[in-house]
N, C-alpha and C positions, 0 to 999 in steps of 0.2 A: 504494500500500500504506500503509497506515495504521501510523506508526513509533510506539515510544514513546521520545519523549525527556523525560527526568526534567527538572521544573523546580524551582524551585530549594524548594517546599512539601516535596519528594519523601520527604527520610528523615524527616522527622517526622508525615508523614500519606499527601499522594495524588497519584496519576501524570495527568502532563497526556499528552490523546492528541492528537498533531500530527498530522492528516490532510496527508500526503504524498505525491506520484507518483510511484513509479520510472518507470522507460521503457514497462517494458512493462503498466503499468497503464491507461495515459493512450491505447493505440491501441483498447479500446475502451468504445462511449460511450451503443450500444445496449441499449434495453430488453430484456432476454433472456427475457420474459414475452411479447415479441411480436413477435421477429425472431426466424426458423426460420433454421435452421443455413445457408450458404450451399451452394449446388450443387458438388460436388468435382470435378466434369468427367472427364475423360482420363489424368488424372493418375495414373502408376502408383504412387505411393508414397501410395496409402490411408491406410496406416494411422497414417502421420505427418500428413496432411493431416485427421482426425479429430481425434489429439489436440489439434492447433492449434485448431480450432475448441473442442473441449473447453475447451481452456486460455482463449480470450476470453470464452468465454459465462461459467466461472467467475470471471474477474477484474467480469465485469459484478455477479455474483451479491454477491460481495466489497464490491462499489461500493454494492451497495443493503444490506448489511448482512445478507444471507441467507444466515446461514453452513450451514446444513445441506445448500442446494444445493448452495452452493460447493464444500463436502467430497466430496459424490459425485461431482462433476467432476474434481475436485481430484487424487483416488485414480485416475478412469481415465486422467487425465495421467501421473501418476507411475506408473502399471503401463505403457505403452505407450512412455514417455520417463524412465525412470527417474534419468537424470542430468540432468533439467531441473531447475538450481537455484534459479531462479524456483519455480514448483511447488510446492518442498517449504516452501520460505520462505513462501508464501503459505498453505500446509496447516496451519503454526505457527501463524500465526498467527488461523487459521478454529478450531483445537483450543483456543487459549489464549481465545478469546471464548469457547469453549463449557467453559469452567472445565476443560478436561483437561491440566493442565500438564504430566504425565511427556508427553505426546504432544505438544505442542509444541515442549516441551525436545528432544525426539528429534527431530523433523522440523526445525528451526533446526538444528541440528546437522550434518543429512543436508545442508543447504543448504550450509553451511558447508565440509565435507567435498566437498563437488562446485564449491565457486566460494569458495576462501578471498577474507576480504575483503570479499565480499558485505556494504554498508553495513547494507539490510533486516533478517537474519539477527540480524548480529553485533546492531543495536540494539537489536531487541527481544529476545534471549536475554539480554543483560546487564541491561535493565530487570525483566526476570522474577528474575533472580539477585539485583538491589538489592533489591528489594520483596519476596525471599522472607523468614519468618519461622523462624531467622533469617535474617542478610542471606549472601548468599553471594559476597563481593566478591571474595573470588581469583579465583573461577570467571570474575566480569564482567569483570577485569581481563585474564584471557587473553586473551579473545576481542576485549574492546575496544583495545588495544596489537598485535593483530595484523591486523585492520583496519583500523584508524587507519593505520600503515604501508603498505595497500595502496592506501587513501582519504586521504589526510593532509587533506584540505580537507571533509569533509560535517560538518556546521556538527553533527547528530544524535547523530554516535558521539564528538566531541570532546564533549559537551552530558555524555553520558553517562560517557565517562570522568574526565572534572571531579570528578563524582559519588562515582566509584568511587575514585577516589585522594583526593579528602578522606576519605571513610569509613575508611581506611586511615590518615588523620592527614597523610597526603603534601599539606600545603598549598601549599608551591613548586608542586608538580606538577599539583597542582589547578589553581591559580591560574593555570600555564602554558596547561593545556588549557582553559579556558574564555575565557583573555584569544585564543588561537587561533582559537577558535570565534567572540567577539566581533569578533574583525580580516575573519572571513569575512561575518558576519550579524550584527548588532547590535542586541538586543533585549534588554528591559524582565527578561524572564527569566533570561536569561543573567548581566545587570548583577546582578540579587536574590543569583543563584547566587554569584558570585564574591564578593560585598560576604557576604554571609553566612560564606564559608569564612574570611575575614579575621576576620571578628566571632568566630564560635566559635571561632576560634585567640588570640585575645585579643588579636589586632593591629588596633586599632580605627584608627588612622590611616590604615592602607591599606585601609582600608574605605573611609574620607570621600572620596574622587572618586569611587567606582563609585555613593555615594549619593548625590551630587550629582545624577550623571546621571541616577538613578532619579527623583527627583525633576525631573527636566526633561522625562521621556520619561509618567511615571505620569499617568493623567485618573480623574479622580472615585473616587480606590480609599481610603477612610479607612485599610483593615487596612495596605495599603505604605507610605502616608506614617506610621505611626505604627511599624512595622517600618523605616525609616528616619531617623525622628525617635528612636530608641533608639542607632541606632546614632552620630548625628551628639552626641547627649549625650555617648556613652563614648567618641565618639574627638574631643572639647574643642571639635567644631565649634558654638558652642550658638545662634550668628545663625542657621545652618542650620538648631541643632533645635527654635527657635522657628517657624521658617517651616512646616517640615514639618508640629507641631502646628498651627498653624493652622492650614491646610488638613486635618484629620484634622477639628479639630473645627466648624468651617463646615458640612462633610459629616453629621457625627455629634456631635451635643455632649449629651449623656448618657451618656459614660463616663469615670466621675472621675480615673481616672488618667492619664488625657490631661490633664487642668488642672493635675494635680499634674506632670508631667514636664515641662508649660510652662513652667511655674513654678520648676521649680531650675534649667530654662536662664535664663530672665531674671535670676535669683538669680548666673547664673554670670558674667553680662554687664553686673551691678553695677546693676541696676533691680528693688531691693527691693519697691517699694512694687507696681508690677505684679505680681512673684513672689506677694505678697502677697493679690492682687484674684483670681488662680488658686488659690491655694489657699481662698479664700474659695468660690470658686465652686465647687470641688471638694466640699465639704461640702452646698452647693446639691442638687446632683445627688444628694448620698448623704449622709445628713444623720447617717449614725453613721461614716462615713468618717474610720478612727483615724489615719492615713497625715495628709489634711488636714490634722486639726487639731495633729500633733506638726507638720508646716512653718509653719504658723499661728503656734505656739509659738516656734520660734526666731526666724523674720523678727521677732517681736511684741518677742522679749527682746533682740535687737541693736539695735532700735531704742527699750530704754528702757523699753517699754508694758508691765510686772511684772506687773501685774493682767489686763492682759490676756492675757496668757505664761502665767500661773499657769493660769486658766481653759480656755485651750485643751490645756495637758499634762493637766490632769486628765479634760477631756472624749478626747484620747489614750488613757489609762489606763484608762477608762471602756469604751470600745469597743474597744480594742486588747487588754484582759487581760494572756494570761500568752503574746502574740506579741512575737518581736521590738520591731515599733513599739509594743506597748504596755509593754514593760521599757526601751526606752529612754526615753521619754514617761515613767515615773514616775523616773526617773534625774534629767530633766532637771527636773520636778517639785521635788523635794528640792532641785535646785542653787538654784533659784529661792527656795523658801522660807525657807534657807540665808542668802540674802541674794549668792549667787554667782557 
């Protein structure tokens, strides 16, 4: 069955789908476009020995992505076995691909109610509750705290209660159930997920080992190492958040504030003159880059260069206006001309 577990992108954009196998998905493997129903022999319990085939040919249907098969299967399972909570779990989740969400909402539920616990259900009903507009986290928290207790170990429903209790602001709690989930399976996602809940809590040091790790685990991804390389700035790690921007910009070097974020970490590690050569380069890539040239400006007036100092706050103020960086850039303008 195909779970949703939130990564760690999830509250500010989009749901990663983990193709995953519960038990009974995995027994079968046949093409159901060309394997006819198996012979029912002798057997006097018909009508149970139908749906069973019912139920395999739909999970095949499920496998290939044909949810509208799957659905008419689906229905004559749950009419002939109506307390199959497999079944209705799966029917959730054929209705939730076909954009019908009260009818998934219901049929997760139905599963729910027939097999509390149910890893499947509970996951992907609380990922439909995070991802609704708005979020409906009490709701994901019932279901996920009550499965979790049944399942304490599926790496999916701890993934998503992380989720659910940072949204709530429960960062402890967060941080418990993902460092949980991390001790079961240890992945790239999970590390983003938790270094993230730290970050947005404004505890940037107990971010810095989960970023470490991200960065030992990440290959060729510019967007993580510079989602990493933010964080290692804010929480003082800056040998870190130099390494990380390098690797960001090896990958990708035409986005200027990568040079400029290089640059206030070697700036932080006492290697002006480098800090200096990024923000040079910064303005390269984007040649009205106000941000550059106010850094340009200070490294230029600590080390003396006035005229030079002077030249790049102005070019600041220039491109910057009536932003931020361009009112401090005419600030620091005047200090200069000042003589100060």
């Amino acid at each position: 069955m195909s779970l949703r577990a939130l990564n760690h992108w999830t509250l500010a954009c989009a749901i990663a789908i983990s193709c995953s196998a519960c038990a009974s998905s995995s027994q079968q493997q046949r093409d159901p476009d060309l394997v006819a129903d198996p012979p029912l022999g002798d057997e006097s319990d018909i009508e149970n020995g139908a749906a069973k085939t019912d139920y395999q040919r739909a999970l095949a249907y499920v496998d290939k992505e044909h949810w509208a098969e799957a659905k008419v299967l689906l229905a004559r399972v749950i009419a002939t076995t109506p307390e199959n909570a497999e079944a209705h779990a799966y029917m959730g989740l054929v209705l939730e691909k076909q954009n019908d969400l009260a009818g998934a909402e219901k049929s997760y539920l139905a599963a729910l109610e027939r097999k509390p616990g149910l890893a499947a259900a509970a996951q992907n009903v609380a990922a439909m509750y995070l991802t609704a507009k708005p979020p409906r986290v009490d709701d994901a928290l019932v279901h996920l705290e009550k499965a979790v207790a049944v399942v304490p170990d599926d790496v999916g429903l701890l993934q998503n209660l992380g989720h659910a209790r940072a949204a709530k602001g429960d960062v402890a709690g967060s941080a418990k159930a993902f460092q949980a989930a991390i001790a079961k399976g240890d992945s790239l996602d999970l590390r983003l997920a938790l270094a993230n809940v730290y970050f947005d809590a404004k505890q940037f040091e107990q971010a810095v080992p989960h970023a470490k790790k991200i960065l030992e685990m990440a290959k060729d991804n510019p967007k993580i190492f510079v989602n990493v390389g933010f964080m290692f700035e804010y929480g003082k790690a800056f040998a870190d958040c130099v390494t990380a921007f390098d690797r960001a910009i090896k990958l990708k070097g035409d986005e200027p504030d990568w040079f400029l974020r290089r640059g206030r970490c070697k700036h932080e590690l006492g290697n002006d003159d480098a800090a200096l050569e990024d923000y040079q380069a910064s303005i390269k890539v984007k040649p009205d880059f106000a941000a550059g040239y106010l850094y340009m400006g200070l490294i230029q007036r600590s080390q003396q260069k006035l005229q030079s100092a002077e030249f790049s706050f102005q070019k600041a103020v220039e491109y910057g206006k009536d932003t931020p960086i361009g009112k401090l850039a005419a600030k620091k303008l005047r200090d200069v001309q000042r003589g100060q």
